[in-house]
C-alpha positions as CSV (number, residue, x, y, z in Angstrom):
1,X,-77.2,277.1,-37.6
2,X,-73.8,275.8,-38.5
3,X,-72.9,274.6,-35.3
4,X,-76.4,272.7,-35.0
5,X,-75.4,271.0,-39.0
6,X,-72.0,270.4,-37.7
7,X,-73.7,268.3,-34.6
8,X,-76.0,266.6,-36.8
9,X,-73.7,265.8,-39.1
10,X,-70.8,264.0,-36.9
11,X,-73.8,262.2,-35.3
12,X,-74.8,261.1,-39.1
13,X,-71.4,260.3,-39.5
14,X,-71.2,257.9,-36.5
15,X,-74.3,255.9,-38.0
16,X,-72.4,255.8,-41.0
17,X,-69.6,254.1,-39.4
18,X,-71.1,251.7,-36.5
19,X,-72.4,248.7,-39.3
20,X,-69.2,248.9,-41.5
21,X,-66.8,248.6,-39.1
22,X,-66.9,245.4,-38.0
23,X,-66.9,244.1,-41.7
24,X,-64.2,245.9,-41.9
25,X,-62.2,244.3,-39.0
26,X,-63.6,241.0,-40.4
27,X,-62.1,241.9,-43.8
28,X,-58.7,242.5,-42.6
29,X,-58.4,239.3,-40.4
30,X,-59.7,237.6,-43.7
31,X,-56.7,239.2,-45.1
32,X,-54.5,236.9,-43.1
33,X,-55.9,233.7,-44.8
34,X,-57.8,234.9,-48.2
35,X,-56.2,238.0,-49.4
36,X,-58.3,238.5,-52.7
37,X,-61.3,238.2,-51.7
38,X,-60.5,240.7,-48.4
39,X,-58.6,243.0,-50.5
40,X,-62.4,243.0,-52.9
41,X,-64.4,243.2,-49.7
42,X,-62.0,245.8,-48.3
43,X,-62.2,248.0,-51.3
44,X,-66.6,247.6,-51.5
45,X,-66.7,248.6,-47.9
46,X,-64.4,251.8,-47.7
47,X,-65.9,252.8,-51.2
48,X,-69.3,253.0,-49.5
49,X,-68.4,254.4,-46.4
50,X,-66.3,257.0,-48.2
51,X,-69.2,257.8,-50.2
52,X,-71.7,257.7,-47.1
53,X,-69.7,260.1,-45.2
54,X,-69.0,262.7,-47.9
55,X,-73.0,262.4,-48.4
56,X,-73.5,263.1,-44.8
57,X,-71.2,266.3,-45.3
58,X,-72.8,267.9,-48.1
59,X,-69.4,267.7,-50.3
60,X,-70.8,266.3,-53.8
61,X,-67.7,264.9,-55.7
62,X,-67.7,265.5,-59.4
63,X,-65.5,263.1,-61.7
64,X,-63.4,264.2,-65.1
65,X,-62.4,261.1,-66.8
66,X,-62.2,257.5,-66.2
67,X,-60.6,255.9,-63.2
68,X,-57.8,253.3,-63.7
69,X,-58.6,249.7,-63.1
70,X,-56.0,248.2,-60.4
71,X,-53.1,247.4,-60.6
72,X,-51.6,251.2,-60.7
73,X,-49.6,253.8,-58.7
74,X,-52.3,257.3,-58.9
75,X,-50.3,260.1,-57.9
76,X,-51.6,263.8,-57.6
77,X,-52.0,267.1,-55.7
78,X,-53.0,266.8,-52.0
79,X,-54.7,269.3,-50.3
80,X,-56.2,268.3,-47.2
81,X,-57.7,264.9,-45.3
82,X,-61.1,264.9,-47.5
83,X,-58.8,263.6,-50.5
84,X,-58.6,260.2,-48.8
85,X,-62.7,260.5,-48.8
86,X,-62.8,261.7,-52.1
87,X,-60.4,259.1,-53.9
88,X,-61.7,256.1,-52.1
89,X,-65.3,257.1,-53.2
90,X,-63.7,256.2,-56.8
91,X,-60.9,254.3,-56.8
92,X,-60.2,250.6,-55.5
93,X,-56.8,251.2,-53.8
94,X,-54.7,251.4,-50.5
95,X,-52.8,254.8,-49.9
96,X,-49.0,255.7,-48.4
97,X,-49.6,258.1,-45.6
98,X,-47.3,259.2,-42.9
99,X,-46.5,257.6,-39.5
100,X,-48.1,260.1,-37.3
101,X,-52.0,258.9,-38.6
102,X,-51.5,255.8,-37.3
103,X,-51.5,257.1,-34.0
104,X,-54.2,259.2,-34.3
105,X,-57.3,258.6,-32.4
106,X,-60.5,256.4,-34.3
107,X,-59.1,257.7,-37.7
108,X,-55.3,256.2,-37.5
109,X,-57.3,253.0,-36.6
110,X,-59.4,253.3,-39.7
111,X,-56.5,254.0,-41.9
112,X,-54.8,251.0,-40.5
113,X,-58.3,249.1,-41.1
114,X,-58.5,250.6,-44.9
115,X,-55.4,249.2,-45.8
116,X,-53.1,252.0,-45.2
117,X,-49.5,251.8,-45.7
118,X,-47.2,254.1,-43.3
119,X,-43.9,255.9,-44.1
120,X,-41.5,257.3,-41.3
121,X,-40.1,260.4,-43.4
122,X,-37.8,260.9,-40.6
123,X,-35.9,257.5,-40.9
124,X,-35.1,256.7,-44.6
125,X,-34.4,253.0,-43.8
126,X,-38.2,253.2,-43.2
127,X,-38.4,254.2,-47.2
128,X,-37.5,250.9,-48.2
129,X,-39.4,249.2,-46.2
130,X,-42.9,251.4,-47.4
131,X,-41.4,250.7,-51.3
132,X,-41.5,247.0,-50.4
133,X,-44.8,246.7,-49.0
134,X,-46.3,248.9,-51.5
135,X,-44.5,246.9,-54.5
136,X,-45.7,243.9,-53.4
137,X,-49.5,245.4,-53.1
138,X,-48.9,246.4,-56.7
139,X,-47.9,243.2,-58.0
140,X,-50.6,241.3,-56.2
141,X,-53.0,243.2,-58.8
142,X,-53.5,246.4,-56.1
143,X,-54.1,250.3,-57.2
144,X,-52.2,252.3,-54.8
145,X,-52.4,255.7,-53.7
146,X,-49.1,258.4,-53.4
147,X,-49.0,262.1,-52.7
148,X,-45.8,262.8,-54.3
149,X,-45.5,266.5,-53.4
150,X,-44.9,265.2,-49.4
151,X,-47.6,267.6,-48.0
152,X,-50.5,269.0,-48.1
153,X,-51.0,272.9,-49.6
154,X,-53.8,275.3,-50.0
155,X,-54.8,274.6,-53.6
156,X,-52.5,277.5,-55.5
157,X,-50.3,275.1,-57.3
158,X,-48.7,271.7,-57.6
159,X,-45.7,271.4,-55.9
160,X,-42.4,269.3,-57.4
161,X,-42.9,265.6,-57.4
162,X,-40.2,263.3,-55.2
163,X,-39.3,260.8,-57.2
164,X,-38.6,258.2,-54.3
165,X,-41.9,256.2,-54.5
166,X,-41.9,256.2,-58.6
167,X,-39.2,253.1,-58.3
168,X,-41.8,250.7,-57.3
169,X,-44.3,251.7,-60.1
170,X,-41.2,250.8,-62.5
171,X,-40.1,247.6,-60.5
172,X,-44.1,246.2,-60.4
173,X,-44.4,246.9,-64.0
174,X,-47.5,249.3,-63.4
175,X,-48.8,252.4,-65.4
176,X,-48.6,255.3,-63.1
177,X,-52.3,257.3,-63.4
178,X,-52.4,261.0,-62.8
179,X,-55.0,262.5,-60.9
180,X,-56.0,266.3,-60.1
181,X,-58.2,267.7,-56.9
182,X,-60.3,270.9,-56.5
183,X,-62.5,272.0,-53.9
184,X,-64.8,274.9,-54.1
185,X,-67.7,276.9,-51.3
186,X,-70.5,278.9,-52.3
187,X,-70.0,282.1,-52.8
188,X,-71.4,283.0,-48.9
189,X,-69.8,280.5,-47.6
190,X,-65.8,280.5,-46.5
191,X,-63.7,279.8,-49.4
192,X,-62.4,276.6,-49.7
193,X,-58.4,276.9,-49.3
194,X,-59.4,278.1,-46.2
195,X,-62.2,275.8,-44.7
196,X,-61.4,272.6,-46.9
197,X,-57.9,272.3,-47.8
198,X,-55.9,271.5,-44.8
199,X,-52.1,273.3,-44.9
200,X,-49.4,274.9,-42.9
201,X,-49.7,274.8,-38.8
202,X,-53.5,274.4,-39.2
203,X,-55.1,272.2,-36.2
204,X,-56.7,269.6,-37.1
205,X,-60.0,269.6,-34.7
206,X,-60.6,273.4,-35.1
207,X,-60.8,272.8,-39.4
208,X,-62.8,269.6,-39.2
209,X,-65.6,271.3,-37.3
210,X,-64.8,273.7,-39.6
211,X,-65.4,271.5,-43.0
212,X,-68.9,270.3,-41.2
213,X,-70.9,273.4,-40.6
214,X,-70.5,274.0,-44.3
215,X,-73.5,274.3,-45.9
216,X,-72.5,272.3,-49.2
217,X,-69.3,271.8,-51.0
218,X,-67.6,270.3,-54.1
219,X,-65.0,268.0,-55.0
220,X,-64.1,267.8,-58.6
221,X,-61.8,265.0,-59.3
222,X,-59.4,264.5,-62.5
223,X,-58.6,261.9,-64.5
224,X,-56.4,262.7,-67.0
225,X,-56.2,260.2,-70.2
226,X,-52.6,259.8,-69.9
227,X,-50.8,256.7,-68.3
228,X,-47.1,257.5,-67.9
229,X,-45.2,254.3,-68.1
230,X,-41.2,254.2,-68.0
231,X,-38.0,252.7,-66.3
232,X,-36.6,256.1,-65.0
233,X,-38.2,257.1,-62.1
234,X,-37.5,260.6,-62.1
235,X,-39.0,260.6,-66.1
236,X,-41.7,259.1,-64.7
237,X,-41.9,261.8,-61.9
238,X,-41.5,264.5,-64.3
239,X,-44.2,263.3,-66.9
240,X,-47.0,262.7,-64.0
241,X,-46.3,266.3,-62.4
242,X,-46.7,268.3,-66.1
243,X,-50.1,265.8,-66.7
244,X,-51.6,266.7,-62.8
245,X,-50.5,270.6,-63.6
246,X,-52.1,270.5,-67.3
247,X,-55.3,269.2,-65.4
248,X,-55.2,271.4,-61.8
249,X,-57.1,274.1,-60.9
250,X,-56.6,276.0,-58.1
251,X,-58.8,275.5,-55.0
252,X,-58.0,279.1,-53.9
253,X,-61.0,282.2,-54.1
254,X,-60.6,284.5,-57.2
């Protein structure tokens, strides 16, 4: 039975996919000549295919707290490729990933699509280049969204906070907004730092087909009230790691 919902559900998927896609190739060529209005259009149209897809899944994302209105830096835990889902169901913003997704097949292309801004951590001339781009997203009235812990984990804790990425919050004037994730199975089902969260040498293919014979699954994502704010971006590092740690709970099986 899993293997049939799997099926049905990458075929649901697809349908989800086929009518949005070309608005959103039109929205990023409209970029070129109109950003506002693409970067509006851009955020409408992955907001509802995030939110169509995770539908299709079965995952059910339940919010703590408000969302902050753009412009901000969110930072928080990351624990597998649903987050990107899960966030741009509820927040109007671009996200800093790594190289590599660019270059992966269909889903690098609809990163690039979405806005997506890419960071070589093997070349740190390549980090000032990210800070740039992403600064000037910010102060063109943007949300952006990092993962400050560098990599993804299985949901037992929050790892330290690089600082790095911090510096443009400060230089773009920008509150910096906190956010936690959580995912959780039902109880006959595989756990969820297991079968959700994506960590370690775990293959990518193997765990997606994984995540889609699920039965059901949820997402709960917090918003804590606080807004960090500062000119130090290691403070500023500091303060949002103790806010995302008062707020996490782990995604592991008691």
């Amino acid at each position: 039975m899993g293997a049939v919902r799997a099926a049905l559900r990458l075929v649901g998927m697809g349908i989800c996919l086929v009518p949005l896609y070309p608005c959103l190739l039109g929205a990023r060529l409209l970029e070129r000549v109109a950003p506002a209005p693409a970067v509006t259009l851009r955020c409408l149209l992955t907001r509802t295919w995030a939110r169509a897809t995770l539908f299709v899944m079965g995952i059910r994302v339940v919010q703590e707290g408000a969302p902050p209105r753009p412009p901000f830096l969110a930072v928080g835990n990351h624990l597998s490729w649903l987050d990107i889902l899960v966030l741009l169901s509820r927040l109007e913003a671009r996200f800093v990933s790594k190289a590599e997704v660019a270059g992966w097949p269909l889903a690098g292309h609809l990163a690039t699509l979405a806005g997506t801004v890419y960071l070589d951590r093997g070349r740190k001339r390549d980090l000032k280049r990210t800070g740039s781009a992403l600064e000037s997203a910010l102060r063109r009235g943007e949300g952006a969204v990092v993962f400050p812990e560098g990599t993804s984990t299985r949901g037992a804790e929050v790892l330290p906070f690089r600082a790095s990425l911090f510096q443009v919050a400060v230089d773009a004037e920008v509150p910096v907004a906190p956010f936690s994730l959580q995912y959780r199975t039902p109880e006959d089902q595989p756990p969820a730092h297991l079968v959700l969260c994506w960590w370690g040498d775990m293959d990518f293919a193997p765990h997606f087909w994984g995540a889609l014979k699920l039965r059901s699954a949820v997402a709960t994502l917090r918003f804590p009230a606080a807004r960090p704010v500062g000119e130090d971006r290691k403070e500023l590092a500091l303060e949002a790691h103790r806010t995302v740690s008062s707020a996490f709970v782990p995604s592991l099986a008691p």
